[in-house]
DRENDO-1510 file (C-alpha; in Angstrom, 1 decimal, always signed):
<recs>
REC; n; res; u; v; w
REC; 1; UNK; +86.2; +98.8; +119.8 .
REC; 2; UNK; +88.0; +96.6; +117.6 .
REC; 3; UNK; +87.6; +95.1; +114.3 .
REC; 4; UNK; +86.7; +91.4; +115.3 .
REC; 5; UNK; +85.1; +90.0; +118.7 .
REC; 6; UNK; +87.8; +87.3; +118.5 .
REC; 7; UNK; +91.1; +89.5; +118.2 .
REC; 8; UNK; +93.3; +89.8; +121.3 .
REC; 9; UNK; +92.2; +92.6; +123.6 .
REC; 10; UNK; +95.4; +94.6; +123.3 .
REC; 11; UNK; +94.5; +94.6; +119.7 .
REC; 12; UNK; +91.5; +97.1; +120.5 .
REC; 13; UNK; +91.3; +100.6; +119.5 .
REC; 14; UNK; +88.7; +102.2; +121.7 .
REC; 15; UNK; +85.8; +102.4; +123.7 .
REC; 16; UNK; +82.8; +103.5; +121.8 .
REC; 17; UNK; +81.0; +104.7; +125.4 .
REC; 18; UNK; +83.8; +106.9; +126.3 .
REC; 19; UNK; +85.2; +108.0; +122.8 .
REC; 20; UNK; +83.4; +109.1; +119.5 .
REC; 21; UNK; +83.6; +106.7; +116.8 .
REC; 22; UNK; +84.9; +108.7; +114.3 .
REC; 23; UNK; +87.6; +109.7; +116.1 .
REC; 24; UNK; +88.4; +106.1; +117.2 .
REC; 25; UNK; +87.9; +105.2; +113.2 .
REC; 26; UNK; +89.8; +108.0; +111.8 .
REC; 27; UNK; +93.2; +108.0; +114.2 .
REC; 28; UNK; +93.4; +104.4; +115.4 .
REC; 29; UNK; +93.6; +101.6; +113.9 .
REC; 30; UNK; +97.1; +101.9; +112.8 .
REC; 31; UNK; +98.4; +98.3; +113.1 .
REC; 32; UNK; +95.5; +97.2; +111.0 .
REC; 33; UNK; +96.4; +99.8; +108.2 .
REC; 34; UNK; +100.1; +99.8; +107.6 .
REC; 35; UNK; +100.9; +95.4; +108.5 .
REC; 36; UNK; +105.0; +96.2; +108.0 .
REC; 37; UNK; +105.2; +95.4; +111.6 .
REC; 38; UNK; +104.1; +91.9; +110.8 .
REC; 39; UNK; +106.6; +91.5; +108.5 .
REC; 40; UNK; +108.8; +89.4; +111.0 .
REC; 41; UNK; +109.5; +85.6; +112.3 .
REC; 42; UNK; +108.3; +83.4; +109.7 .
REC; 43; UNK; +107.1; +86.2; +107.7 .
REC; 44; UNK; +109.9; +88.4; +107.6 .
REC; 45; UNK; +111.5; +86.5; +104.4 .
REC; 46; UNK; +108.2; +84.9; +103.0 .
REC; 47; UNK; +107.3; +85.4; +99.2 .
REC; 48; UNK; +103.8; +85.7; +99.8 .
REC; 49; UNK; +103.6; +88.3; +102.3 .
REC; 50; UNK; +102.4; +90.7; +100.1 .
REC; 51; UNK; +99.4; +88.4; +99.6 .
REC; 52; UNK; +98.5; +87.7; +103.1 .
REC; 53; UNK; +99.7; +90.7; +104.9 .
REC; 54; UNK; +100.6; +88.7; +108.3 .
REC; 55; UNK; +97.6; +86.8; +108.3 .
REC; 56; UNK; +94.7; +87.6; +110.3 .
REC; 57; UNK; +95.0; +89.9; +113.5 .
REC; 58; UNK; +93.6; +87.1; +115.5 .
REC; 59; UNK; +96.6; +84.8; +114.7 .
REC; 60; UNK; +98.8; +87.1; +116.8 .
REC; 61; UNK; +99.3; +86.7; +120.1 .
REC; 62; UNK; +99.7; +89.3; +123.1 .
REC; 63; UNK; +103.4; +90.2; +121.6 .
REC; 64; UNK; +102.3; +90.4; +117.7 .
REC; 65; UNK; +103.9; +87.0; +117.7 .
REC; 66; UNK; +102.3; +84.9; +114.7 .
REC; 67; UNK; +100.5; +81.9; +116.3 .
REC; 68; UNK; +100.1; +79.7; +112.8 .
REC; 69; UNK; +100.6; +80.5; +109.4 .
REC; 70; UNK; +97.3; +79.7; +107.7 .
REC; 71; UNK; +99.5; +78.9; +104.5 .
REC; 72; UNK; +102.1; +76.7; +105.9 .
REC; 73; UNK; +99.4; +74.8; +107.0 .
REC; 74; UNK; +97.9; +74.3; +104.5 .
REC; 75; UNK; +101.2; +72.7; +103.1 .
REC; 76; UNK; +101.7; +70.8; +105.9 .
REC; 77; UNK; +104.8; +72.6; +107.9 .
REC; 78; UNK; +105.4; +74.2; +110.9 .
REC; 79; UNK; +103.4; +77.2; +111.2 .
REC; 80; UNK; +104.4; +79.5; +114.6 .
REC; 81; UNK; +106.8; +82.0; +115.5 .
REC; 82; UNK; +105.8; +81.1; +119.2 .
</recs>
């Protein structure tokens, strides 16, 4: 279970066919919740963190690693921690 088909696998919180939902919604889903951890690389010093919140969990890779900032791209500079 996660909360988008196109987030990394390690991302995932549970398996609805061997776990109860609830359970899975209620107590999981901690890294989606509270995005401090994000809050590093190019992020750790940027003003508009608080907007963003890291950017999406699918521009993470398998170490939480931003891939692209959507908003330096936007601007036209390097985006990636990787």
């Amino acid at each position: 279970m996660s909360a988008c088909t196109s987030i990394r696998g390690n991302y995932h919180q549970g398996n609805i066919y061997k776990e109860d939902f609830w359970d899975i919604w209620l107590n999981r889903f901690q890294q989606y919740r509270d995005r401090e951890w994000m809050r590093k690389g190019v992020c750790g010093d940027c003003r508009f963190f608080r907007y963003c919140l890291g950017n999406g969990m699918h521009l993470r890779d398998d170490e939480g690693r931003l891939t692209q900032c959507l908003l330096k791209r936007m601007m036209g500079e390097k985006c990636s921690d990787v």
